[in-house]
C-alpha positions in Angstrom: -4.3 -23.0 0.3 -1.2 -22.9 -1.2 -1.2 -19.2 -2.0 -2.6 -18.1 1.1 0.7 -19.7 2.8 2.8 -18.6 0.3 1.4 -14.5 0.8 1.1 -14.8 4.6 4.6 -16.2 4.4 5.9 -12.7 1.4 4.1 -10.9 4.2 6.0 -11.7 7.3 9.2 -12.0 5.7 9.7 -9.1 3.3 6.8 -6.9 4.2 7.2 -7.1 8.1 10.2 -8.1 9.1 12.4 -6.0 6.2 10.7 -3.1 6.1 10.2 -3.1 10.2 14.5 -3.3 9.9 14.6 -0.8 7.4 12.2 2.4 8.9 12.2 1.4 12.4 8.5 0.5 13.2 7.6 -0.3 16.7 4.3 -0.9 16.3 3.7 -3.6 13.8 -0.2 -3.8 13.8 0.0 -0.4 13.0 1.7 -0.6 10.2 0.3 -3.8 8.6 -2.9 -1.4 9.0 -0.9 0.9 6.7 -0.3 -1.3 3.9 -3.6 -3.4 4.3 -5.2 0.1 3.6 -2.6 1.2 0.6 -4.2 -2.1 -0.7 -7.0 -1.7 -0.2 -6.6 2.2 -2.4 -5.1 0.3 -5.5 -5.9 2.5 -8.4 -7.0 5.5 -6.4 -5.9 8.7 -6.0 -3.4 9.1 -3.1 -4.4 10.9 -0.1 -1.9 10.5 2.8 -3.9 12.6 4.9 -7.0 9.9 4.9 -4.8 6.7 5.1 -2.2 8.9 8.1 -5.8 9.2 9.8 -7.1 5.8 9.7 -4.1 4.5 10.5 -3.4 6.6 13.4 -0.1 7.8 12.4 1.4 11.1 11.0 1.4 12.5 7.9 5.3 12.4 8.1 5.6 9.0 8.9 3.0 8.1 6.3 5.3 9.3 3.7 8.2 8.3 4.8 6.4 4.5 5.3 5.1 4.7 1.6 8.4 5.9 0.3 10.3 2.8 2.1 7.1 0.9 0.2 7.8 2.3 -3.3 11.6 1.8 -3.1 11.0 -1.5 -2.5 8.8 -2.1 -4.8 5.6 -2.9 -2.7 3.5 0.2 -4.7 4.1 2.6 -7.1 3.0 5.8 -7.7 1.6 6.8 -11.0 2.3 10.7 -11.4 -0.2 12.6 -13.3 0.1 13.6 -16.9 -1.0 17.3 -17.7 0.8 19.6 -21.0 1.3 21.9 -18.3 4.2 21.2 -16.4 3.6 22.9 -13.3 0.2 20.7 -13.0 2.4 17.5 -13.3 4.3 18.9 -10.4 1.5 19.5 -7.9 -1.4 17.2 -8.8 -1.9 14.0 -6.8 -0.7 10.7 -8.0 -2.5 7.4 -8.2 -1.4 4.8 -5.7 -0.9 1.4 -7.0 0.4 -1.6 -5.2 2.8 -3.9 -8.0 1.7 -7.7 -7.4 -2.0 -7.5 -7.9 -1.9 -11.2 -5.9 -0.7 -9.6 -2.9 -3.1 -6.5 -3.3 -5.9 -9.0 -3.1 -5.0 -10.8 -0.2 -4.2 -8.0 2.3 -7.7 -6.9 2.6 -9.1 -10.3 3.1 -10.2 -11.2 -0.8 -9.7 -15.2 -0.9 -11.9 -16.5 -3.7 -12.8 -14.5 -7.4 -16.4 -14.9 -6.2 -15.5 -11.8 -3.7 -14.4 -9.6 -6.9 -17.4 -10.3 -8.9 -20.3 -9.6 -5.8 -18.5 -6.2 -5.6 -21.2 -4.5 -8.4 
């Protein structure tokens, strides 16, 4: 119990109310869609396309959202390593989101028994 009031608490504070300051958001539902869906991608490869379409926003502003996210540290994103250089450039990255805690708790996942029905 304690860590779901300590998450829902990181949530509203630095995740909503920060980042809503920092890009502007004027829909808030909408954008904890956003980031419940980024979580939900952890360790995939990123496609701004799908998560600006189930979100219902732009591609623009799912970029700029998800760059707000990575300069604050919310996700990273894991460029691809290739010997050819231009490859690096132009391949997609993998989306990951830093507190593996947090990444668990956005989409709903309470208890380890969740994790382990998965398979």
């Amino acid at each position: 119990m304690l860590q779901s009031n300590w998450f829902s608490g990181y949530t509203a504070t630095c995740i909503e109310r920060d980042l809503r300051q920092v890009i502007k958001i004027q829909d808030l539902s909408v954008f904890q869609r956003f980031v419940r869906l980024c979580a939900g991608r952890n360790g995939q490869l990123l496609n701004l396309d799908a998560l600006a379409g189930e979100t219902g926003i732009s591609h623009t502003t799912a970029r700029a959202w998800l760059s707000v996210m990575e300069s604050s540290y919310i996700v990273h994103l894991l460029p691809p390593y290739y010997r050819n250089f231009g490859k690096r450039l132009v391949k997609t990255p993998k989306l990951y989101c830093i507190d593996q805690g947090l990444t668990c708790w956005l989409p709903g996942i309470r208890s380890i028994e969740l994790l382990t029905d998965c398979g």
